[in-house]
C-alpha positions in Angstrom: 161.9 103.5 76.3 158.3 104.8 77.4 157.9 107.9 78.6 157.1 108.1 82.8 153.4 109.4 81.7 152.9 106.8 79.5 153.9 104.1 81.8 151.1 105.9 84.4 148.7 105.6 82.1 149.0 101.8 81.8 147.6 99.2 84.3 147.1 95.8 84.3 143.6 96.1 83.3 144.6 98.0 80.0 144.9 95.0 78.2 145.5 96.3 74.7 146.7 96.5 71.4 148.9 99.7 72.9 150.1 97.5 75.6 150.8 94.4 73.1 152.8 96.9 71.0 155.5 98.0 73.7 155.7 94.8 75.2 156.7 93.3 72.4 158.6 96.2 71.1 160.4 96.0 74.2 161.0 91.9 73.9 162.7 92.7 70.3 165.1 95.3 72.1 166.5 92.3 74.1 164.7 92.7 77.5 163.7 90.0 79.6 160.4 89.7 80.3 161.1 90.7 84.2 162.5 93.8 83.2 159.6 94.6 80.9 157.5 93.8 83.4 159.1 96.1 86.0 158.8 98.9 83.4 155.5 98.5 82.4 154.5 97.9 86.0 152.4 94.9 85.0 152.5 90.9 86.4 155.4 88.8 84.6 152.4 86.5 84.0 150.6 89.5 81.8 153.9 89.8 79.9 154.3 86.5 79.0 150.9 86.3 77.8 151.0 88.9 75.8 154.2 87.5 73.5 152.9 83.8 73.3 149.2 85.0 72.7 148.9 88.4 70.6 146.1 87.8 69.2 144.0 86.6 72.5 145.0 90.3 73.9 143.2 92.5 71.9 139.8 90.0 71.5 136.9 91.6 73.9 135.9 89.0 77.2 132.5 87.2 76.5 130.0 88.8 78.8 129.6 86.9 82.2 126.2 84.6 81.8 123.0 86.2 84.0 120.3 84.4 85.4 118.1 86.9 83.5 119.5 84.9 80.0 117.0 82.0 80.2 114.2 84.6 80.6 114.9 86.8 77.8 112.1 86.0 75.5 109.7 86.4 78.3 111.3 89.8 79.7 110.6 90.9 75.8 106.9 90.1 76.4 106.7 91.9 78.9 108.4 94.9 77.7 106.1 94.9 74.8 103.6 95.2 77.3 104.6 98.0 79.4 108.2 99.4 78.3 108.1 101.2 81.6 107.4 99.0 83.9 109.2 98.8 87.2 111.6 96.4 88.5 109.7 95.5 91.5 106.8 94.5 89.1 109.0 92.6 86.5 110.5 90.6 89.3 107.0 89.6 90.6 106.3 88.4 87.1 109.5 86.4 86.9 109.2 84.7 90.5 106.1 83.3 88.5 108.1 82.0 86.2 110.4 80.3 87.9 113.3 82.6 88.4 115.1 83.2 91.6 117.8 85.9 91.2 117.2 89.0 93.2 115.5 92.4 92.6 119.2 93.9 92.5 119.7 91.9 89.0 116.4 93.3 87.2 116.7 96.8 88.4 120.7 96.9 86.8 119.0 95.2 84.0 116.6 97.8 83.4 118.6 100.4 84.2 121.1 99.4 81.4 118.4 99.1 78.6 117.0 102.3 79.3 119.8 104.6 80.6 120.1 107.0 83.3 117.1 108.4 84.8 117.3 112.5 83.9 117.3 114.0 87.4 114.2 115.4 89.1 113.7 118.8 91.2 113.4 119.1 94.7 110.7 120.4 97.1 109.7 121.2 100.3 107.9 118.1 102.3 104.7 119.0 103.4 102.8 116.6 106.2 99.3 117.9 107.4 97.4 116.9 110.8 95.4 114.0 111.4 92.2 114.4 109.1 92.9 117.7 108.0 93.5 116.9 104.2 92.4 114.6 101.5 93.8 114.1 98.0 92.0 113.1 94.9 93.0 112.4 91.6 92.2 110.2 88.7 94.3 108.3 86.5 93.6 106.3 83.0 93.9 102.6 82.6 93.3 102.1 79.2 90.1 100.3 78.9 87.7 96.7 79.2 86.5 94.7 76.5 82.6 93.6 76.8 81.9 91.9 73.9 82.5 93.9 70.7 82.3 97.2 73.0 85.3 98.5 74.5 85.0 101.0 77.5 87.3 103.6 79.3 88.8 102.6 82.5 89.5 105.3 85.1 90.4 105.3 88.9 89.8 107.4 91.6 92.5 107.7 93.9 91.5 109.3 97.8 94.4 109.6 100.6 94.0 110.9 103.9 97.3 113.1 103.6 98.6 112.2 106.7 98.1 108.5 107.5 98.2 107.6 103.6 95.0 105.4 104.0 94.3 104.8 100.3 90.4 104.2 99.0 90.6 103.5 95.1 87.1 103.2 93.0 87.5 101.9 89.4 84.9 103.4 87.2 84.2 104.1 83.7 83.9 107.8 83.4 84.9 111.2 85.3 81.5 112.4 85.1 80.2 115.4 87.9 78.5 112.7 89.6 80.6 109.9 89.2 83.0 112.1 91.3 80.7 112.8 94.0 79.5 109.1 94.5 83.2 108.2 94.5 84.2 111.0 97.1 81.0 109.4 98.9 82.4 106.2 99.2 85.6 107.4 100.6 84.4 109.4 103.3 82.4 106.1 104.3 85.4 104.1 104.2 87.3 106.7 105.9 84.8 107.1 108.5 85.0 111.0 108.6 85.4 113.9 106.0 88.6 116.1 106.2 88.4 120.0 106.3 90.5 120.3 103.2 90.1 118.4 99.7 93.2 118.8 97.4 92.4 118.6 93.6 94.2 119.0 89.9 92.3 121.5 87.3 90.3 118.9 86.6 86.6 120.3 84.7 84.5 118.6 87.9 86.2 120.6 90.1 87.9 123.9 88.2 85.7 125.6 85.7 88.4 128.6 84.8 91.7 129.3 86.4 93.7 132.5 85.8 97.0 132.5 87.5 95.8 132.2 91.5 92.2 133.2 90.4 89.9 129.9 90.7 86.6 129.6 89.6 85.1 126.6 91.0 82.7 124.0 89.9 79.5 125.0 91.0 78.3 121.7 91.7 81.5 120.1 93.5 80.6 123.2 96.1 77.5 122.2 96.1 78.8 118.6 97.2 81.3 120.0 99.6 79.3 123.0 101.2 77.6 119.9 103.4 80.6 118.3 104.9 82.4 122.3 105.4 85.3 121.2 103.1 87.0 123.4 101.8 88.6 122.8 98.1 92.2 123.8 97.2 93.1 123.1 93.4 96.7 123.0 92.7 98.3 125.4 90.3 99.1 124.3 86.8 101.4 121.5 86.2 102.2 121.3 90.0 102.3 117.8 90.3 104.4 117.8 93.8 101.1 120.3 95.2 99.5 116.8 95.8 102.4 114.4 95.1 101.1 111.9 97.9 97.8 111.0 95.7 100.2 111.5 92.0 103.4 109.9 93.1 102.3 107.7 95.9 98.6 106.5 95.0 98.3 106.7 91.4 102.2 105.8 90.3 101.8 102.8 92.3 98.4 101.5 90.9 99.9 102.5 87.2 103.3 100.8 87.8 103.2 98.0 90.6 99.7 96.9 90.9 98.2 97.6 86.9 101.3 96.6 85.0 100.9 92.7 83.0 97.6 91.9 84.5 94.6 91.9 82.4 90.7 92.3 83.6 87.5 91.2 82.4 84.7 94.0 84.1 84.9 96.5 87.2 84.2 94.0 90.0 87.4 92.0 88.6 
């Protein structure tokens, strides 16, 4: 007879070779299949099954279809595209296509294939006044074909820190000027400059940095001294220092708006 552990350990979900074995261990010691079934604390049903079908028991359950299975190849396609893309975007993509499951079924999907996420740090929230603070930063989108030339693609992200207002200029380099006309732009569509401008280490902005020493670009105060903004550059791999441009601005450009879409020049 089982031990009183043993039979805790088993449920009626532990459909086994383990559970085969006693059962039918227990059939050849004369007990009815009631009494196993008390002991065991399964179903009657489950008992039965198990002596007229042993083999059945121990075979694994075919996966439940998906409505993702008719959209395999094209999910691949995609993946080869952008193996990171985001659930949101792939769904977009699919709607195209004709499917009509829900977000919930291409996030578990994703999730699955890739893993768990590792987890991430926390930190303080930060919300500035009204026109007080502008982030910039750029990010790289690979590049554009012209003809037998192929050229950089870069953006330049501007939020107003506190009402998010986004102004995004695609260009094709991060040259001194380049920055300024961009900045330019943005205070034009903002209708206003802000007192502070928050910026990475990048060479337009940060000549030399030693610990909280900056050295500023001489000509990005040049372009500021104007407006009376004053620059803060974010220490080194401080992402969160201007998270709203990084996470919000950029990570949405790179992963909901960028992702499978393909363009021909700037205006595009």
């Amino acid at each position: 007879m089982p031990s009183l552990s043993t039979m805790l350990l088993w449920r009626p979900t532990m459909l086994d070779k383990r559970m085969s074995f006693e059962i039918h261990k227990l059939n050849n010691q004369g007990w009815s299949q009631r009494r196993i079934a008390e002991q065991l604390r399964v179903a009657r049903k489950t008992v039965k099954t198990y002596l007229q079908n042993p083999e059945q028991i121990s075979a694994k359950r075919s996966p439940k279809p998906s409505k993702l299975d008719s959209y395999q190849d094209l999910i691949h396609q995609f993946l080869e595209q952008d193996p990171q893309v985001h659930a949101p975007v792939l769904l977009q993509r699919l709607q195209e296509a004709g499917f009509e499951g829900k977000i919930s079924i291409v996030r578990k999907y994703l999730h699955e294939k890739r893993g768990r996420s590792k987890n991430h740090k926390a930190f303080v929230r930060f919300e500035s006044p009204p026109g007080h603070q502008c982030q910039i930063d750029w990010g790289h989108f690979g590049s554009i074909q012209y003809g037998n030339t192929q050229r950089k693609l870069y953006c330049m992200a501007v939020i107003e820190s506190h009402s998010r207002l986004l102004y995004l200029e695609f260009t094709h380099s991060q040259r001194q000027e380049t920055l300024h006309r961009c900045l330019l732009n943005a205070f034009r569509f903002f209708g206003g400059t802000p007192k502070e401008l928050v910026t990475d280490n990048m060479i337009t902005a940060v000549i030399e940095r030693d610990g909280s020493l900056i050295r500023y670009n001489e000509s990005f105060l040049e372009f500021l001294r104007p407006f009376a903004i004053v620059p803060y550059a974010c220490n080194v791999r401080s992402p969160h220092e201007k998270g709203k441009v990084e996470k919000g601005a950029i990570h949405y450009i790179r992963y909901n708006f960028f992702p499978l879409r393909s363009f021909d020049n700037l205006k595009d």
